[in-house]
Each structure stands twice: as structure tokens, then as C-alpha cells.
N, C-alpha and C positions, 0 to 999 in steps of 0.2 A: 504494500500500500504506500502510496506515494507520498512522505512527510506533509505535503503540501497540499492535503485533501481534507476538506473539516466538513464533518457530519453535523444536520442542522437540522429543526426544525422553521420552516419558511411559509407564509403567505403565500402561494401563487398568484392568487390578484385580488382585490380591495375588500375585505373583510371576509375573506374565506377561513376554513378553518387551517390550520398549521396542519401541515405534512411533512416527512421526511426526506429531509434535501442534502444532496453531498454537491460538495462543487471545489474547483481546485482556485488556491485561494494565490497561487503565482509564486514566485520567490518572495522570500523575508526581507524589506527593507533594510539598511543601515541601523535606520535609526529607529525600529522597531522591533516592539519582543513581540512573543506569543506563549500566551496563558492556555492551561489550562483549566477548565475553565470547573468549578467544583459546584459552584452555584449560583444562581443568578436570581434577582427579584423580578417582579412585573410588577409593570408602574401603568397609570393610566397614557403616558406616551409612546407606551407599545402599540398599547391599543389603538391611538390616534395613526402613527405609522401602518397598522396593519389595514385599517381603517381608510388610509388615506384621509382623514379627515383635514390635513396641511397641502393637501394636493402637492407632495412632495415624494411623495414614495414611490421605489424604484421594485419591482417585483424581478424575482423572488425576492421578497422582504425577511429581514433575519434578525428581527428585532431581539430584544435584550439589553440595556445598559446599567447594571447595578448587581457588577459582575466580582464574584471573591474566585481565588484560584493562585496555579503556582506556577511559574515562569518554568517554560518547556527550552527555550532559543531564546536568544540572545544576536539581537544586530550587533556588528561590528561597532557601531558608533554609541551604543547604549550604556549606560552608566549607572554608577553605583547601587547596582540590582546584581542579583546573582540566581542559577540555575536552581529550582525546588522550592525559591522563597515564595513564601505565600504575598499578593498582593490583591488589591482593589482596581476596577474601571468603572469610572461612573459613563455621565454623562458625553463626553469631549475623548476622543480617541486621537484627535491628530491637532497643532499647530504651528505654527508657520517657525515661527521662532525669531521670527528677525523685523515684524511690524511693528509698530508705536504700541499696542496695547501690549504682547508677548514682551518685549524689551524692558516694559515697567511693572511687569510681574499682574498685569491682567490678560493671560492668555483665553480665560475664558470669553473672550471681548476680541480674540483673534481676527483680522480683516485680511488675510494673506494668507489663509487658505486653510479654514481650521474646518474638520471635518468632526463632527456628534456621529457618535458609536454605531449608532442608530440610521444613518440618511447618508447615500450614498458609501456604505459601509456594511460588513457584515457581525451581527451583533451577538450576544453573547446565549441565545438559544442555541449551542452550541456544546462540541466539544471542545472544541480551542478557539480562541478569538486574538487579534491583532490590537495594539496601537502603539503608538511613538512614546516610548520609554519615559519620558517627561510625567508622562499618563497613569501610569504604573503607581500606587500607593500603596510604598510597605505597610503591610497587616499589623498591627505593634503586637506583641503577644499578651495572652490573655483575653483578647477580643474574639468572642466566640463567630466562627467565618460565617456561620449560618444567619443569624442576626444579624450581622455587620453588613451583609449586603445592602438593603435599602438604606444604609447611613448614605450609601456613592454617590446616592443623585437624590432620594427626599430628604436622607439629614443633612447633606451640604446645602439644599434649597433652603432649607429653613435659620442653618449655623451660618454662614455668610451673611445675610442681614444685620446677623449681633454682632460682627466686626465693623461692619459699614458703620452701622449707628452708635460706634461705640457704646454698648450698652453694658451695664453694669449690674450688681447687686442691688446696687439703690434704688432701680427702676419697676415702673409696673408695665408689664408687657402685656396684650391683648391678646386672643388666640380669634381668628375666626375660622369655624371649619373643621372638626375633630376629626379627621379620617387618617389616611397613612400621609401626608405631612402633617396635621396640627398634632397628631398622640407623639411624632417625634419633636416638634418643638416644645412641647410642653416638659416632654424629659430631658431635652437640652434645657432650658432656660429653670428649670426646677435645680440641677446640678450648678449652672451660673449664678443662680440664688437669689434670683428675681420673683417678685410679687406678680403675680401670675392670671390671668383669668380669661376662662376659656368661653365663646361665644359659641354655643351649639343651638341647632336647632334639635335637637334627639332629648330630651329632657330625662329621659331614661339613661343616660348616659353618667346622668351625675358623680354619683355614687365613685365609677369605674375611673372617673376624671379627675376627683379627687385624690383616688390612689395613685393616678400616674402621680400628683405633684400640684393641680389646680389648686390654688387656692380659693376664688370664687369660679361659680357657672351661671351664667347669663343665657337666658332663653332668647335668641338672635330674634323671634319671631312676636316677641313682646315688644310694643313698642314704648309702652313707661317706664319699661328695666332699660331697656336702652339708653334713656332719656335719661334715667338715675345712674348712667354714666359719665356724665358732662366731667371735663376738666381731668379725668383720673392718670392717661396711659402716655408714657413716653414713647411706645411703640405699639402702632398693631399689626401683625401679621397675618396678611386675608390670603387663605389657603382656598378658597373657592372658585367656581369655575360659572360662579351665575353672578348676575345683577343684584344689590343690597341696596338699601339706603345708605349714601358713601356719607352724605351730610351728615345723619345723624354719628355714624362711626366716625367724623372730624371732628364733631363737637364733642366727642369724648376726648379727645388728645389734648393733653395738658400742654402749652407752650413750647413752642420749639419740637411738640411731637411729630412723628410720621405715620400715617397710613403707609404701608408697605405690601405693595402687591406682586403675589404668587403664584394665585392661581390665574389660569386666562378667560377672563369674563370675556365675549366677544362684542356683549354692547359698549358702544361709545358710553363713559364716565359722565354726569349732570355734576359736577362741581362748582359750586358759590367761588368765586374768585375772591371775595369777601374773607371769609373763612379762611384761609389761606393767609390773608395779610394780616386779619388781623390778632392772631394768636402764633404768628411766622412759623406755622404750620407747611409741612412738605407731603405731596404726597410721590412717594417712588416707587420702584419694581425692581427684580435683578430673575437671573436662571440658575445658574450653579452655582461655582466656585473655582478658586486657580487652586495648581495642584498648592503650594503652600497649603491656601485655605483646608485642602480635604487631606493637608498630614496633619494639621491641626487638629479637626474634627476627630479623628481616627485617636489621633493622641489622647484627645480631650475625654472618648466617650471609653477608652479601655480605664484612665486615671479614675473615672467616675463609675466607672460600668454600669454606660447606657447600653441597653439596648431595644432597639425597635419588638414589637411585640408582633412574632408572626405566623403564618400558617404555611407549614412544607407542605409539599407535592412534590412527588417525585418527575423530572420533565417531561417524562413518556407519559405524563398525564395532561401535559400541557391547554389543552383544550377545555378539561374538566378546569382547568387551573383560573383560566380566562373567564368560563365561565361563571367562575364564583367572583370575579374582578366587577364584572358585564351584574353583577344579583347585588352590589351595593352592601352586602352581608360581613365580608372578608374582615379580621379584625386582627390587626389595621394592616399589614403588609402582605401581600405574598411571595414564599420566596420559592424557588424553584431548584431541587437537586437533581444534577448532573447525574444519569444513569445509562449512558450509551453504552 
């Protein structure tokens, strides 16, 4: 069998179910490794790529990016990684290295040719996957690999913002959104030691959110509870993918707060331009993180040990896998082990 051949499960065209696909994946770059690949998460932007929902996807589609595994080859040009060590691939498989965002240590912001794991790339439903060494995040040990998968791309979603915002222990941080981003922010920023509170719509949830680490739960869908948050949050982090009342969640941000968006809501934003000045309030967005950021994360959640809270499936089930993603049920992550 040819080194050069990686068994996959693949799309054939726009939300069909995954089938079993091999294909020869070329010679190993310079400046790329190749993992083996142990386990992998599924995120809702698998879904969207399989989906074609970005009208970006290239079929066969080989989604996967919230990849643990252990370095099989080694390009020539690759660095400070070694054969068998276990590492991480999130989001970002390839960048340029030599643009104005890559040169100041934002390659997640690459403009010279940064390729997602995911989109014109082959991803980590798999038994080996590729990317440019740079990409490669040593596993620290003690970090269980099965759980540390969705840290690659939903806990660097979430950890990245509290570097932006400088955010601290002193601060109160907002949650909107409990799913597989907000159950991991909430156990990042509970270990950061921030005053915490989580905006669900699931009221049933409480209980469960408290134990992650929430301090309060607000019922998103109340709108006096809302309103009885005027002035409180240094940050809020909106993990959703629909239209809220953004006003009201600005008039909760205490001076110099941010709404901070996550998730992709597709309606245009109604924003008071008001509101904005007159509390010099910001509201922003970001997607991952540079590899710095996700050794950080890594470092941060073994030191503390987070871990996301998941449900395995074996990959040869992958379809049952999705469709517990597709039921809204999943609690919070799923992660998917390698059994070719």
C-alpha cells in the first residue's frame, strides 16, 4: 500500500451521507507533517462543508478539523516536532508564513495563502491527515486526547477572545448559547476565575450549568431578566447562530464592554449607534486562534484540567454520529475515534 494513500470517510456531493473514500494524497511537502490521526471531533462546520451550506465545498469532501493524533513523517523543513509525539489540528492547516498578518504572529488572519483543514483540503475523517508543521500542537501531557479534541477549534473559539479582551478574574463575563462552544467557555473562564453567567434558552439546563462553573442562568427568552441585566458584563460571548435582541444584550455591558460574536447569525445586526458611544461600548467577532494562542489553550486546560464534556462514537459510525449533531441532543461535543 502506497505510504501516500489515506482512507477517509467523504461527502460525494452536498449533504449526502459519508462513504468510504481512499485517495492518494501526493508527496509530503517540506514543510509539512502527517498525523495520525487517533480522533477527531465534529463540529457544526463539518456539517456546513458537507452541506455546502458556504457554497465553498469541493466534493469529495473530507471534513474533520478538531483532530488529536501522532506524527507518522516529518517534512524536511519541519521543526521542533518529533516522530510518535502526540499533537493537535484544529481549524487552519496551512499559512503562508511570510504576509503582514503571519509575520506579527496573526496567522490565523493569513492573506497569502492560508488554507482551513477543512476547504480545499483533506480533513481529519480520516486515517492520516496533513498540515504545515507550524499547525501541529504539542498535546502537553496529562491532557486526556479524547477530550482535548474539541479544545482545536470550539475551545480556541471561545479562549482567544479572553486574550483579545484582556480579560481577567475581576471581570463578569456573559455566556450566550450553552451548546459545544458556550459548556466550553464556561469551563475556561470558571478556571480564569471570572464571575460568570450563562444566557440559555433551555431552563432545564440550570442545575447542569451551575456545575460546569455558572454562577448565575438567565433565561435568554425572558425579556425582564434581560433587562435586570443592565450595566453588569465586561464581556459577552454570543455562541449562537440566530438573530437576538443585540440592544438589549448592549445595554447589559458595563462601560468599555464588548459584545463579542461567535457564532454566525446570517441577518444583518439592528444596532443603536447610540449605545455604542455612549457607554464606549464595542461590539466584535474573531474564528480561531494562532498556533501561540492554541499552545496556550492546551497548556492552560491540562494546568487546570478542562475538559470538554463528550460523547464517543466510534468513526465507522460516523453517520449515526452526525446524526445525533443534525437531533440538537449531543451533550455538548462529539468526538469521533479512529477505527480503520
Amino acid at each position: 500500500m502506497s505510504s501516500n494513500l489515506i482512507r477517509a470517510y467523504a461527502a460525494m456531493q452536498a449533504g449526502a451521507a459519508l462513504q468510504p473514500y481512499q485517495f492518494d494524497a501526493g508527496e509530503l511537502q517540506p514543510h509539512q507533517i502527517e498525523v495520525k490521526v487517533e480522533y477527531c471531533g465534529l463540529c457544526h462546520s463539518d456539517l456546513s462543508v458537507i452541506q455546502n451550506d458556504w457554497q465553498s465545498s469541493v466534493y469529495p469532501a473530507v471534513a474533520g478539523h478538531e483532530i488529536i493524533g501522532t506524527v507518522m513523517r516529518l517534512g524536511a523543513e519541519a521543526k521542533g516536532l518529533k516522530l510518535g509525539q502526540r499533537v493537535g489540528i484544529g481549524w487552519t492547516a496551512e499559512s503562508c508564513q511570510h504576509c503582514a498578518p503571519c509575520i506579527s504572529g496573526r496567522q490565523v488572519q493569513c492573506s497569502g495563502g492560508k488554507t482551513a483543514t477543512i476547504i480545499s483540503h483533506a480533513g481529519g475523517f480520516a486515517d492520516k491527515v496533513r498540515a504545515g508543521w507550524q499547525w501541529a500542537i504539542p498535546l502537553p501531557d496529562g491532557l486526556d486526547p479524547a477530550s482535548a479534541a474539541p479544545l482545536l477549534c470550539g475551545g480556541i473559539t471561545v479562549f482567544d477572545p479572553l486574550l483579545a479582551h484582556n480579560i481577567q478574574a475581576v471581570h463578569h463575563v456573559g455566556v450566550i448559547g450553552i451548546g459545544g462552544l458556550g459548556h466550553i467557555a464556561i469551563k475556561l473562564l470558571k478556571a480564569w476565575g471570572c464571575e460568570i453567567t450563562a444566557f440559555s434558552s433551555s431552563p432545564d439546563k440550570t442545575a447542569e450549568l451551575k456545575a460546569m462553573g455558572a454562577d448565575h442562568v438567565v433565561d435568554s427568552r425572558d425579556a425582564a431578566a434581560l433587562k435586570a441585566q443592565r450595566g453588569k458584563f465586561d464581556l459577552i460571548l454570543s455562541t449562537v447562530n440566530v438573530t437576538l435582541n443585540w440592544s438589549a444584550y448592549l445595554a447589559a455591558l458595563a462601560p468599555n464592554g464588548a459584545v463579542h460574536m461567535l457564532g454566525m447569525a446570517l441577518e444583518p445586526m439592528q444596532i443603536p449607534a447610540g449605545m455604542l458611544i455612549s457607554g464606549a461600548k464595542s461590539l466584535t467577532g474573531s474564528s480561531t486562534g494562532s498556533p501561540a494562542a492554541l499552545r496556550q489553550l492546551l497548556q492552560f486546560a491540562a494546568r487546570k484540567n478542562i475538559t470538554p464534556q463528550i460523547e464517543l462514537y466510534p468513526m465507522s459510525q460516523i453517520n449515526a454520529a452526525i446524526a445525533r449533531l443534525h437531533s440538537g441532543q449531543a451533550r455538548y461535543r462529539i468526538v469521533l475515534q479512529a477505527d480503520f
